[in-house]
CHARMM internal coordinates of N, CA and C (Angstrom, degrees):
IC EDIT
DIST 1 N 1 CA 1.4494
DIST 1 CA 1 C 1.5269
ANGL 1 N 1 CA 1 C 111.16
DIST 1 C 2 N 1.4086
ANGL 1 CA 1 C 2 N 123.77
DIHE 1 N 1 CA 1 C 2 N -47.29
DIST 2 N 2 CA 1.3239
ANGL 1 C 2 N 2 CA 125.45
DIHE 1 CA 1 C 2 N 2 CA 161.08
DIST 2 CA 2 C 1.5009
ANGL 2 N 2 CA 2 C 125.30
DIHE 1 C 2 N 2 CA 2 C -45.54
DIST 2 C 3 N 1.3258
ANGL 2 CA 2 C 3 N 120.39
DIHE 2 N 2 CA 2 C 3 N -21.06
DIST 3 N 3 CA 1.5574
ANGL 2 C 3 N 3 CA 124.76
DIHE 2 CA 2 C 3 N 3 CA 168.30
DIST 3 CA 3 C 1.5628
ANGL 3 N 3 CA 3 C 105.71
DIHE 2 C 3 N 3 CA 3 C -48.61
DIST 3 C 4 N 1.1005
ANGL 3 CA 3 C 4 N 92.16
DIHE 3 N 3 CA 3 C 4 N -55.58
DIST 4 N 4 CA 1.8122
ANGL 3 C 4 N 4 CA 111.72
DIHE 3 CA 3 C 4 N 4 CA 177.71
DIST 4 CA 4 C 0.9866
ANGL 4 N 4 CA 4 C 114.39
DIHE 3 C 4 N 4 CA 4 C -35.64
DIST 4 C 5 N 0.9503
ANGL 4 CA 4 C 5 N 152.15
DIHE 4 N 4 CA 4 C 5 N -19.83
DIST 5 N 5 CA 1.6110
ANGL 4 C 5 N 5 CA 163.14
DIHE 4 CA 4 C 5 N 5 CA -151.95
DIST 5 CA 5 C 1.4197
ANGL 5 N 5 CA 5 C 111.13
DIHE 4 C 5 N 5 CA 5 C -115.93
DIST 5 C 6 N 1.6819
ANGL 5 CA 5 C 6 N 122.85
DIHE 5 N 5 CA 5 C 6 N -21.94
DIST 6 N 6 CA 0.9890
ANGL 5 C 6 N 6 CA 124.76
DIHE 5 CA 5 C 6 N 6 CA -159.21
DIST 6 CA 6 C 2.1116
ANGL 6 N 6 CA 6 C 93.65
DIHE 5 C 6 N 6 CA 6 C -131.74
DIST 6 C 7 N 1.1437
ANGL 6 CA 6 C 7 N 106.15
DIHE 6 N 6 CA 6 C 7 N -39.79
DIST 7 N 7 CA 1.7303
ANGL 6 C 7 N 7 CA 108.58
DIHE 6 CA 6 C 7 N 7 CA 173.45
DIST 7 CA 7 C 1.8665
ANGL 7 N 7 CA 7 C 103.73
DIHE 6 C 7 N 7 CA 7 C -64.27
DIST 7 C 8 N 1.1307
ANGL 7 CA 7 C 8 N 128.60
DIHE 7 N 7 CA 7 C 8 N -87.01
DIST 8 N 8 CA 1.4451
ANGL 7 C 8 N 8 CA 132.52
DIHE 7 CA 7 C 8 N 8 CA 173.26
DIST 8 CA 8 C 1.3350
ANGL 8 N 8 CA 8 C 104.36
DIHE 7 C 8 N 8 CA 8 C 1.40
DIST 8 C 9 N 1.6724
ANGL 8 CA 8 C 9 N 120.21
DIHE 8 N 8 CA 8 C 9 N -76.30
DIST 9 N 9 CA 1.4752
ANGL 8 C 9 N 9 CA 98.08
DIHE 8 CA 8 C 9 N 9 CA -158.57
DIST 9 CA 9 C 1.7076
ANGL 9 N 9 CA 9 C 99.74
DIHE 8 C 9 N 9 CA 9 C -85.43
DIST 9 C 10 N 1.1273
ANGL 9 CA 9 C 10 N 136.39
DIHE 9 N 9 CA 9 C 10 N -19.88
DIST 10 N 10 CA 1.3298
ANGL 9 C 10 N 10 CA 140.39
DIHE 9 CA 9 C 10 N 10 CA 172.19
DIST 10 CA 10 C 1.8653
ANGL 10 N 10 CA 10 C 107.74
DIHE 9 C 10 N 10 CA 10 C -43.35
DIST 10 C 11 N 1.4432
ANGL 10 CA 10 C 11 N 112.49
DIHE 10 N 10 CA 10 C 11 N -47.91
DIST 11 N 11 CA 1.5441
ANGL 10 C 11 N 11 CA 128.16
DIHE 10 CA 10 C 11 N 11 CA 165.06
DIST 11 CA 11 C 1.3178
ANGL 11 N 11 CA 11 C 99.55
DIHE 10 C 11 N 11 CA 11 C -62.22
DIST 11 C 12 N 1.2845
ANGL 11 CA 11 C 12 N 148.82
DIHE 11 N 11 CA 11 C 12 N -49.64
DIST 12 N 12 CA 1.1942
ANGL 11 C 12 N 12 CA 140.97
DIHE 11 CA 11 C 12 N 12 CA -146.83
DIST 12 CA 12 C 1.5824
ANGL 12 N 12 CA 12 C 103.21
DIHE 11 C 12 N 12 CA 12 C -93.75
DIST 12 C 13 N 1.4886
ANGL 12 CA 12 C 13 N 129.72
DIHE 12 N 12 CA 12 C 13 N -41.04
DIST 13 N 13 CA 0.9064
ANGL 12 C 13 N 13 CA 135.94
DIHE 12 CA 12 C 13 N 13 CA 145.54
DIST 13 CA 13 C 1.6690
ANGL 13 N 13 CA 13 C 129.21
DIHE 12 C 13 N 13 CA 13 C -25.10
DIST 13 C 14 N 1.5531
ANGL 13 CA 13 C 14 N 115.38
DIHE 13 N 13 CA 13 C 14 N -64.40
DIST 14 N 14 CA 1.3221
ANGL 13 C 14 N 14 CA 116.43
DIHE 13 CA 13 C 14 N 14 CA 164.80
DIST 14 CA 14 C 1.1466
ANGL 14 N 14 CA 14 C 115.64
DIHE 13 C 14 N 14 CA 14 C -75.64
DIST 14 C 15 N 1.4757
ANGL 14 CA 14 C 15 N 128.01
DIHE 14 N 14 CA 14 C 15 N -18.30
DIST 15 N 15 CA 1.6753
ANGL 14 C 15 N 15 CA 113.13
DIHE 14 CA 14 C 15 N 15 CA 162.09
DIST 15 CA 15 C 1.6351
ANGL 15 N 15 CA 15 C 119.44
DIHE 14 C 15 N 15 CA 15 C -63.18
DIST 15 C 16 N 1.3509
ANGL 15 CA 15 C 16 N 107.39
DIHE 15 N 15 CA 15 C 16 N -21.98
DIST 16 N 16 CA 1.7394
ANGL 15 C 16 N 16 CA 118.05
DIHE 15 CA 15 C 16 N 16 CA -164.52
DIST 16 CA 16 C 1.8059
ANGL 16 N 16 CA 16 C 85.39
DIHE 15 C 16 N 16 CA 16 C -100.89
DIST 16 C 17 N 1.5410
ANGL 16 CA 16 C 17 N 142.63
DIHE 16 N 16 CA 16 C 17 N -29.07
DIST 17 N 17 CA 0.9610
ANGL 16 C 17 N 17 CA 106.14
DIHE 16 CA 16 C 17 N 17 CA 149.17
DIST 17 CA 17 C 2.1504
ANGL 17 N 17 CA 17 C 138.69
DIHE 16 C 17 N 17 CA 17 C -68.58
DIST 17 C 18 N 0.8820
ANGL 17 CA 17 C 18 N 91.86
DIHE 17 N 17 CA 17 C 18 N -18.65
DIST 18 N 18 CA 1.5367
ANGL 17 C 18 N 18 CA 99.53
DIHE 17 CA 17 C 18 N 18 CA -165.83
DIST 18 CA 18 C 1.5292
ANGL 18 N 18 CA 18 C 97.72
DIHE 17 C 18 N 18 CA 18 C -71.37
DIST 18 C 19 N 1.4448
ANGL 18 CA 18 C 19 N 103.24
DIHE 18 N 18 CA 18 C 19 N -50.08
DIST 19 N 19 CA 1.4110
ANGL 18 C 19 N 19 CA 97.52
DIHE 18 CA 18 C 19 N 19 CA 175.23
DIST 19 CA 19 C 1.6502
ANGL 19 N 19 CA 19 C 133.85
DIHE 18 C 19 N 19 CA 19 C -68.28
DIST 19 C 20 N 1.1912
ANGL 19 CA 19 C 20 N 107.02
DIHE 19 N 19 CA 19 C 20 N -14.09
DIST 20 N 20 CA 1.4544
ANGL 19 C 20 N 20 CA 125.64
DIHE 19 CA 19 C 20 N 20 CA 175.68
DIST 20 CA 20 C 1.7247
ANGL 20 N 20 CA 20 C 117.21
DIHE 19 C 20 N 20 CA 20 C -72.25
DIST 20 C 21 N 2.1486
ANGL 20 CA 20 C 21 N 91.64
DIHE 20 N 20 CA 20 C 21 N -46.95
DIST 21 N 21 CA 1.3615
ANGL 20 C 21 N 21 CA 95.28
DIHE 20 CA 20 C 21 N 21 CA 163.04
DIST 21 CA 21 C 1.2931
ANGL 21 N 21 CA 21 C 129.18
DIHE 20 C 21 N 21 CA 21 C -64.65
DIST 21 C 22 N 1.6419
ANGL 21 CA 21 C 22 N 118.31
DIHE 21 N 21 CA 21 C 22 N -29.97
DIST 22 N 22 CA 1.3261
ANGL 21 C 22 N 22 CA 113.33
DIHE 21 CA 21 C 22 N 22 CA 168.13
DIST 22 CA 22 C 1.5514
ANGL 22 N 22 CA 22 C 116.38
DIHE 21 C 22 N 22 CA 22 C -54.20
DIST 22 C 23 N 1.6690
ANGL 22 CA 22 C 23 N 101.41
DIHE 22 N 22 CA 22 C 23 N -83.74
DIST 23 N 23 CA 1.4548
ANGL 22 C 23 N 23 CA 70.48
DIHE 22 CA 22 C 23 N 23 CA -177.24
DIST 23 CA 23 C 1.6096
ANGL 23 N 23 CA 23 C 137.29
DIHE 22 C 23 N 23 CA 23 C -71.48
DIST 23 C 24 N 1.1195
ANGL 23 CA 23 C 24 N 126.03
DIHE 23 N 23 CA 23 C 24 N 12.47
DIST 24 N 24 CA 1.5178
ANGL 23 C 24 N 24 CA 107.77
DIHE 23 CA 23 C 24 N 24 CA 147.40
DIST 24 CA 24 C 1.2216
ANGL 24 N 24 CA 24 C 134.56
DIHE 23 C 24 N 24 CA 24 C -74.79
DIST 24 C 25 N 1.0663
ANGL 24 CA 24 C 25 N 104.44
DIHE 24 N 24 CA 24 C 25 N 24.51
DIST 25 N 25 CA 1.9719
ANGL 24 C 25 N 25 CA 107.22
DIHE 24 CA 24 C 25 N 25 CA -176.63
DIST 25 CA 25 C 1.6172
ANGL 25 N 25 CA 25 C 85.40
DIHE 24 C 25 N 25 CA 25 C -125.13
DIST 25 C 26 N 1.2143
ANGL 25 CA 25 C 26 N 117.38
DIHE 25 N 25 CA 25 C 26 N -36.66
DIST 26 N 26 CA 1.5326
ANGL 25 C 26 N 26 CA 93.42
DIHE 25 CA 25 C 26 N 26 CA 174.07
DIST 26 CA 26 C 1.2065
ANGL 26 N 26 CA 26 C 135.19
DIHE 25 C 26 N 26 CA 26 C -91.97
DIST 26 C 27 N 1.3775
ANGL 26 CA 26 C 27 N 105.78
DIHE 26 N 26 CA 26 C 27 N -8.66
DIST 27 N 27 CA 1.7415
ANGL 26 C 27 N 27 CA 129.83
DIHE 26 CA 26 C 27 N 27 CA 161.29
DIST 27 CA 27 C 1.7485
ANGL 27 N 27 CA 27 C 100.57
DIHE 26 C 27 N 27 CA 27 C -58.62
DIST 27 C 28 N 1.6218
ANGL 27 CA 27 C 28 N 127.79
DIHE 27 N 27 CA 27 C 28 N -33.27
DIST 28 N 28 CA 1.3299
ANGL 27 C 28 N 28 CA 124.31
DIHE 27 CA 27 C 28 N 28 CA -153.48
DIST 28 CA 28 C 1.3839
ANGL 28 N 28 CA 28 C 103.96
DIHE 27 C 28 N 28 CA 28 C -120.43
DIST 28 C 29 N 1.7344
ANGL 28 CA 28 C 29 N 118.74
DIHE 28 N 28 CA 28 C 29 N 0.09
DIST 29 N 29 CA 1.2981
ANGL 28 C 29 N 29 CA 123.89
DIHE 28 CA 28 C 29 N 29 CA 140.86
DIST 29 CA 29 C 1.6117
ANGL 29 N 29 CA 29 C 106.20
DIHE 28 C 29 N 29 CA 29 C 110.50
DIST 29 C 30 N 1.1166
ANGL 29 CA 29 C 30 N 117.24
DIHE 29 N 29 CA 29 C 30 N 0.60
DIST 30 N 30 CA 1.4519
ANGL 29 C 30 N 30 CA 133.33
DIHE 29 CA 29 C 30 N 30 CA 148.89
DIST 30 CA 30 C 1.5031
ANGL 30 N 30 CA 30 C 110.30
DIHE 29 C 30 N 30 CA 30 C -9.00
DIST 30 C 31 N 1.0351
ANGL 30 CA 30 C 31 N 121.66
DIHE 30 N 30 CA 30 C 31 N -41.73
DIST 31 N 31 CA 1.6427
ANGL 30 C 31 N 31 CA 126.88
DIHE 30 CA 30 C 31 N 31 CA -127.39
DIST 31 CA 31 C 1.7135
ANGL 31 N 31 CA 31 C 86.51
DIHE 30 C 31 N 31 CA 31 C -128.17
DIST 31 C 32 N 1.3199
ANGL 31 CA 31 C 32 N 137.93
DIHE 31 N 31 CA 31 C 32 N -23.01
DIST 32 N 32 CA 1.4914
ANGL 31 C 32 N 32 CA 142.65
DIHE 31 CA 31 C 32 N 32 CA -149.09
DIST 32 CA 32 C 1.1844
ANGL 32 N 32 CA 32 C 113.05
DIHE 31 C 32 N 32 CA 32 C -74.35
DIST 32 C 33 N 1.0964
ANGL 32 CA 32 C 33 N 121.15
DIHE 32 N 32 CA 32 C 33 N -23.64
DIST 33 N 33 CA 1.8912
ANGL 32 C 33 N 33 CA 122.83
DIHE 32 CA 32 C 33 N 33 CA -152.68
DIST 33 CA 33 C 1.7454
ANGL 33 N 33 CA 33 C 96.52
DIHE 32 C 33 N 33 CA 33 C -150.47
DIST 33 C 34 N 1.0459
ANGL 33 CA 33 C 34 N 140.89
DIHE 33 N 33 CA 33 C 34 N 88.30
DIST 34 N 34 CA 1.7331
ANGL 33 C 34 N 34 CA 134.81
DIHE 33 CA 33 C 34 N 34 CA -174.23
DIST 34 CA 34 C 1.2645
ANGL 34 N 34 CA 34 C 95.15
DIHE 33 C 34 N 34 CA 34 C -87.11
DIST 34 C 35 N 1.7080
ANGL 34 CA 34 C 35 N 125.92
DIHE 34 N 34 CA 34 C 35 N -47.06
DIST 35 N 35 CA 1.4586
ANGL 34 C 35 N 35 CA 112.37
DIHE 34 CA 34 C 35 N 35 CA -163.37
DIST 35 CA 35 C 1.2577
ANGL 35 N 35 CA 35 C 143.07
DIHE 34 C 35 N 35 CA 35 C -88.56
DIST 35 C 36 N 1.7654
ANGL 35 CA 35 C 36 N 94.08
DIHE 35 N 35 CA 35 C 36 N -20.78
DIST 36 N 36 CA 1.5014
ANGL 35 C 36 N 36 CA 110.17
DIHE 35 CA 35 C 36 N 36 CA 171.12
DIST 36 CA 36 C 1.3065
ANGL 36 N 36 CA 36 C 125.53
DIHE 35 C 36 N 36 CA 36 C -43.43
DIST 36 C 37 N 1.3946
ANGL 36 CA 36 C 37 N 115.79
DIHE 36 N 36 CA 36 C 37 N -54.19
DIST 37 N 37 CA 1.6912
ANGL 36 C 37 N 37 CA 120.97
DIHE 36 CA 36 C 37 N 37 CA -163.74
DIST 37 CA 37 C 1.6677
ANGL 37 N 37 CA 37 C 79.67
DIHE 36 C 37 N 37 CA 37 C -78.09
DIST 37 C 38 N 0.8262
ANGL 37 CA 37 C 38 N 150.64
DIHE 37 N 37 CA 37 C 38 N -57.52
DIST 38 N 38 CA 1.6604
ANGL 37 C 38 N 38 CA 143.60
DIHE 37 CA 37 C 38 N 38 CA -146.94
DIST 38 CA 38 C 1.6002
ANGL 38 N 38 CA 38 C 99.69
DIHE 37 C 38 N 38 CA 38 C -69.46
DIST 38 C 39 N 1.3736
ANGL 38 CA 38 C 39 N 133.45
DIHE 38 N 38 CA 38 C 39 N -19.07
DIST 39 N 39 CA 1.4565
ANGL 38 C 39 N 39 CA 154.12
DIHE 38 CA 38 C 39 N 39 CA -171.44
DIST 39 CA 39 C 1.5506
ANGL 39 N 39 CA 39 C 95.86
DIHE 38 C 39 N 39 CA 39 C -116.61
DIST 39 C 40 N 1.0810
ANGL 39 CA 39 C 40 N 131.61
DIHE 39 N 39 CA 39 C 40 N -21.38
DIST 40 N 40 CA 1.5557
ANGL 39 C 40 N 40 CA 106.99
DIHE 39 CA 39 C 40 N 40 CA -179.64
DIST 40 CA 40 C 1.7411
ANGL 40 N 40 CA 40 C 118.03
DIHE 39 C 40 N 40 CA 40 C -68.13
DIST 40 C 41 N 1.4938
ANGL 40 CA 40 C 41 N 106.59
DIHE 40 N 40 CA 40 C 41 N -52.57
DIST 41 N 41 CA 1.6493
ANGL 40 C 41 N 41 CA 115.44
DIHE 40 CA 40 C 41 N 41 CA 177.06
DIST 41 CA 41 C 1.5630
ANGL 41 N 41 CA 41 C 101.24
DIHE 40 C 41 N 41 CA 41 C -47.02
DIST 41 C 42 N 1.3441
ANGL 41 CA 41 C 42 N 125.89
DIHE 41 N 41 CA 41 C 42 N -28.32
DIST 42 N 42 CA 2.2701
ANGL 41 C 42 N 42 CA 98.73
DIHE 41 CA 41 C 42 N 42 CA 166.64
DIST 42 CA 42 C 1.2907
ANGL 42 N 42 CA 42 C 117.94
DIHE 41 C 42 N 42 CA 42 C -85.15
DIST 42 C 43 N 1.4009
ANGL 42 CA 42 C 43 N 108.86
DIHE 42 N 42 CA 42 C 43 N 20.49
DIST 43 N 43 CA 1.6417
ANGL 42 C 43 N 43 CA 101.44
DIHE 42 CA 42 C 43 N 43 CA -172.33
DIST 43 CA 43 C 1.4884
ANGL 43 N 43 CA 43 C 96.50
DIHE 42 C 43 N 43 CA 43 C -96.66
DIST 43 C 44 N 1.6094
ANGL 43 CA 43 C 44 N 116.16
DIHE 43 N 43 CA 43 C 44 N 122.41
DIST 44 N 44 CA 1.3685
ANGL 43 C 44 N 44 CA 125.81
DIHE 43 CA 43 C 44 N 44 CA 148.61
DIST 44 CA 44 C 1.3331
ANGL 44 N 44 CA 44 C 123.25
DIHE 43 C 44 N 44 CA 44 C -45.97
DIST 44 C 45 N 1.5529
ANGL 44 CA 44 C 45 N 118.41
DIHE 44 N 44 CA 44 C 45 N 101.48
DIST 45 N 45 CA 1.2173
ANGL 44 C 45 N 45 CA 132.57
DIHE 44 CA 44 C 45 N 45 CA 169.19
DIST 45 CA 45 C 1.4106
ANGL 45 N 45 CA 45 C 132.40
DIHE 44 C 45 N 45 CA 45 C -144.06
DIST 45 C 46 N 1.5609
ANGL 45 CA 45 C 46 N 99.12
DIHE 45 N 45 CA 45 C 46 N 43.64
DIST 46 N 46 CA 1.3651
ANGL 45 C 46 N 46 CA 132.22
DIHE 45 CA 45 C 46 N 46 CA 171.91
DIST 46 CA 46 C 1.5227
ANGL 46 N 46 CA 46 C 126.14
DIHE 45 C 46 N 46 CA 46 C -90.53
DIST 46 C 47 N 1.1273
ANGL 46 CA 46 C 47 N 96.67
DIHE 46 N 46 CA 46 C 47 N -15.94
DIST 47 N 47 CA 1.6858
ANGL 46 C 47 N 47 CA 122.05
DIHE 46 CA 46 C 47 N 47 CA -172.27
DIST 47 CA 47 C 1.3238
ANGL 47 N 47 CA 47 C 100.01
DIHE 46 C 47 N 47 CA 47 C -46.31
DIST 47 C 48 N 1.4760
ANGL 47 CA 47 C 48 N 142.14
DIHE 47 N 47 CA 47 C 48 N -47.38
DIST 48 N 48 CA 1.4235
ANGL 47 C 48 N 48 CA 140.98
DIHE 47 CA 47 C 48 N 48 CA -166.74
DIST 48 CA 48 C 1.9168
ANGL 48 N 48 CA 48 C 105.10
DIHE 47 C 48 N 48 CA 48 C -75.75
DIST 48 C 49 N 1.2384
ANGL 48 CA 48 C 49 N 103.71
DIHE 48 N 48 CA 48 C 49 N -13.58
DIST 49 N 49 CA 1.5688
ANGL 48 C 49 N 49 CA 110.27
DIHE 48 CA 48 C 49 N 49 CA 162.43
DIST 49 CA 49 C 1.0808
ANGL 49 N 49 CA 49 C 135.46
DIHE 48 C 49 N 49 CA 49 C -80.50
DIST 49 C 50 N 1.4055
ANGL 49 CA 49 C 50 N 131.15
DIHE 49 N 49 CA 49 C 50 N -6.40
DIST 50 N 50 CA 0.9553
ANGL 49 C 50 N 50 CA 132.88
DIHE 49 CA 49 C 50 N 50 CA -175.55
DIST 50 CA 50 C 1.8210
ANGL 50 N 50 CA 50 C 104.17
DIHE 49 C 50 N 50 CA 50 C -122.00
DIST 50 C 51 N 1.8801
ANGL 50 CA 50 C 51 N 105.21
DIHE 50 N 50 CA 50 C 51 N 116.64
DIST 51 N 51 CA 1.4586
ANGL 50 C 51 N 51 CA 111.30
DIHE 50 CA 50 C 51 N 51 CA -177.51
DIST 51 CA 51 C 1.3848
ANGL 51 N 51 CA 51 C 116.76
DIHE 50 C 51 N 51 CA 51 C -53.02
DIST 51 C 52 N 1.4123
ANGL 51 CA 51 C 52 N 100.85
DIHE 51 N 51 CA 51 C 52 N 141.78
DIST 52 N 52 CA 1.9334
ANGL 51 C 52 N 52 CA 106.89
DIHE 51 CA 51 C 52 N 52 CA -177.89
DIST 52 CA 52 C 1.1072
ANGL 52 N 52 CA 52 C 112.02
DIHE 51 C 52 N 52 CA 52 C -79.30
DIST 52 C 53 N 0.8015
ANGL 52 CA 52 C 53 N 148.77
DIHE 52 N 52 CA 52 C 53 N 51.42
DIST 53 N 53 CA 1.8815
ANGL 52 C 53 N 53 CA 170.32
DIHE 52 CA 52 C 53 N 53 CA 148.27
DIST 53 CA 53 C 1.2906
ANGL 53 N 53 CA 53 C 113.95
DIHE 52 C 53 N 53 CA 53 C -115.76
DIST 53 C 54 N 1.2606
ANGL 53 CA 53 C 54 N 117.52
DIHE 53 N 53 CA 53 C 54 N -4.27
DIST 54 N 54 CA 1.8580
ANGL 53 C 54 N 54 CA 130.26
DIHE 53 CA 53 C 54 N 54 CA -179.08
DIST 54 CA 54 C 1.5089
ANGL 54 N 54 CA 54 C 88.52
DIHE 53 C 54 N 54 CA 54 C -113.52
DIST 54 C 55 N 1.0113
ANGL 54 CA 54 C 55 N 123.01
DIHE 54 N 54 CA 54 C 55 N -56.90
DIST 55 N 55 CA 1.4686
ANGL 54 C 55 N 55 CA 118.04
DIHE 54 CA 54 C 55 N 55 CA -168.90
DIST 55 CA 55 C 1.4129
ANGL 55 N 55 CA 55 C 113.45
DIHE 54 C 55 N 55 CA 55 C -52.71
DIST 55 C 56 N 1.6150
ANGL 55 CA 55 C 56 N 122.63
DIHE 55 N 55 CA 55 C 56 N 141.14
DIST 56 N 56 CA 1.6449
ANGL 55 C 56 N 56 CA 113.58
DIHE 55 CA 55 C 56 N 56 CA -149.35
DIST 56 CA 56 C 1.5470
ANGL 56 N 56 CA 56 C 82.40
DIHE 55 C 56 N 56 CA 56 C -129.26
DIST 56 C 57 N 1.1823
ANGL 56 CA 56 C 57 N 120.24
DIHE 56 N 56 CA 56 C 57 N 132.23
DIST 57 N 57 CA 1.7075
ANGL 56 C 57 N 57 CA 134.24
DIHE 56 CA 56 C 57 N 57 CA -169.73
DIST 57 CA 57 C 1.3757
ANGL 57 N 57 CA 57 C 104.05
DIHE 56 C 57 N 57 CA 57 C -51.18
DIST 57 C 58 N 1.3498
ANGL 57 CA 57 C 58 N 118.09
DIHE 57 N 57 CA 57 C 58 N 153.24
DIST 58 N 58 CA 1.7828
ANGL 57 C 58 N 58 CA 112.91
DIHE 57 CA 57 C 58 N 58 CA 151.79
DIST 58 CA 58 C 1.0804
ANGL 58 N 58 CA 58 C 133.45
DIHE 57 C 58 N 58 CA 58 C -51.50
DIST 58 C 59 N 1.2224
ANGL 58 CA 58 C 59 N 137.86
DIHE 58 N 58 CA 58 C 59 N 155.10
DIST 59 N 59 CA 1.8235
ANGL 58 C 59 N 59 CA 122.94
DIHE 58 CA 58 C 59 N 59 CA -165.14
DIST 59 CA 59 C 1.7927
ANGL 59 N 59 CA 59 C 76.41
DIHE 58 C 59 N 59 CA 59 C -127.80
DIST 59 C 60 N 1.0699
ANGL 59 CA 59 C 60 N 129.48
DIHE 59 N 59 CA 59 C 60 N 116.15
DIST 60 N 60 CA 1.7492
ANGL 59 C 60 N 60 CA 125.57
DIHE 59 CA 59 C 60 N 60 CA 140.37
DIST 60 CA 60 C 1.5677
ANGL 60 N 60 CA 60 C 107.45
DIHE 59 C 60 N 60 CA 60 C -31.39
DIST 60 C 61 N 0.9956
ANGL 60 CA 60 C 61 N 102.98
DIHE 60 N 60 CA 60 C 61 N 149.37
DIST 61 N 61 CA 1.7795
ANGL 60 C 61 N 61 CA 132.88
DIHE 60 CA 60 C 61 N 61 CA -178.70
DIST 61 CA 61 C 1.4498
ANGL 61 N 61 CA 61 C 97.75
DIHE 60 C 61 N 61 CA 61 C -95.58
DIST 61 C 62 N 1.5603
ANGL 61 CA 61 C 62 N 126.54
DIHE 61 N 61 CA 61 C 62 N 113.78
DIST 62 N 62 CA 0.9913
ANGL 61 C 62 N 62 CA 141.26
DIHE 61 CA 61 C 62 N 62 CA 155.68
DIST 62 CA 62 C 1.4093
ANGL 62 N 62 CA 62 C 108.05
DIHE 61 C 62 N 62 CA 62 C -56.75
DIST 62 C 63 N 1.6374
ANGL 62 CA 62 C 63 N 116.94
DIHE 62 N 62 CA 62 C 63 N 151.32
DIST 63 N 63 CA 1.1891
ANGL 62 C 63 N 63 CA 115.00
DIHE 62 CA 62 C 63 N 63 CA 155.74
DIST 63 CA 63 C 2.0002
ANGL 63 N 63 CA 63 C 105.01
DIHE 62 C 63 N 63 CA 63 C -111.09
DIST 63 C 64 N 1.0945
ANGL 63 CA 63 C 64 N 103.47
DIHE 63 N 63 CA 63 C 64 N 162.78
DIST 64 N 64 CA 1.4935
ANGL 63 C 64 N 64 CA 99.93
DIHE 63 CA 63 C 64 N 64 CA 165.03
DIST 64 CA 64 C 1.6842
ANGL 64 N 64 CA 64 C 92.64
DIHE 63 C 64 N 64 CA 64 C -145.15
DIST 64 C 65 N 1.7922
ANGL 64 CA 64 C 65 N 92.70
DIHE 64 N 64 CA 64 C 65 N 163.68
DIST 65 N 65 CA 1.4956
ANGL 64 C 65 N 65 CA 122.18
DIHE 64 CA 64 C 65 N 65 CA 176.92
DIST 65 CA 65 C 1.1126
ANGL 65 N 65 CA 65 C 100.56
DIHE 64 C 65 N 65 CA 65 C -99.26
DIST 65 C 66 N 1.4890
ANGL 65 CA 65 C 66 N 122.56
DIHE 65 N 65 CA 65 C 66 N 106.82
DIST 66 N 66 CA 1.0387
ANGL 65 C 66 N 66 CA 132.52
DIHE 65 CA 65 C 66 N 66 CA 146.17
DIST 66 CA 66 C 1.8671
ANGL 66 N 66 CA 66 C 124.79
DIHE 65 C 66 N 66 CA 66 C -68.08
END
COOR INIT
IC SEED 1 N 1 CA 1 C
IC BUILD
């Protein structure tokens, strides 16, 4: 029963940190943007790798009358 005396505020302590850490990570913006970085790795941004003598011009889009 005397443990008790010494666990309680030891719990209360790491509850008053956890919660402190929460919101300071969302006070410091942690939390602002979820999708970008998870969407950045498909973004084509290789383009400056490949020599401009490889690169093959735009062709305009014909129309025709069918």
């Amino acid at each position: 029963m005397n443990i008790l005396y010494l666990l309680i505020p030891i719990a209360i302590v790491f509850s008053g940190l956890a919660i402190w850490g929460f919101f300071w990570s969302v006070n410091s913006g942690q939390y602002d943007d979820l999708e970008s970085p998870a969407h950045s790795i498909l973004y084509d941004d290789d383009e400056h790798l490949i020599p401009d003598d490889a690169k093959s011009p735009a062709k305009p889009i014909e129309k025709t009358n069918d």
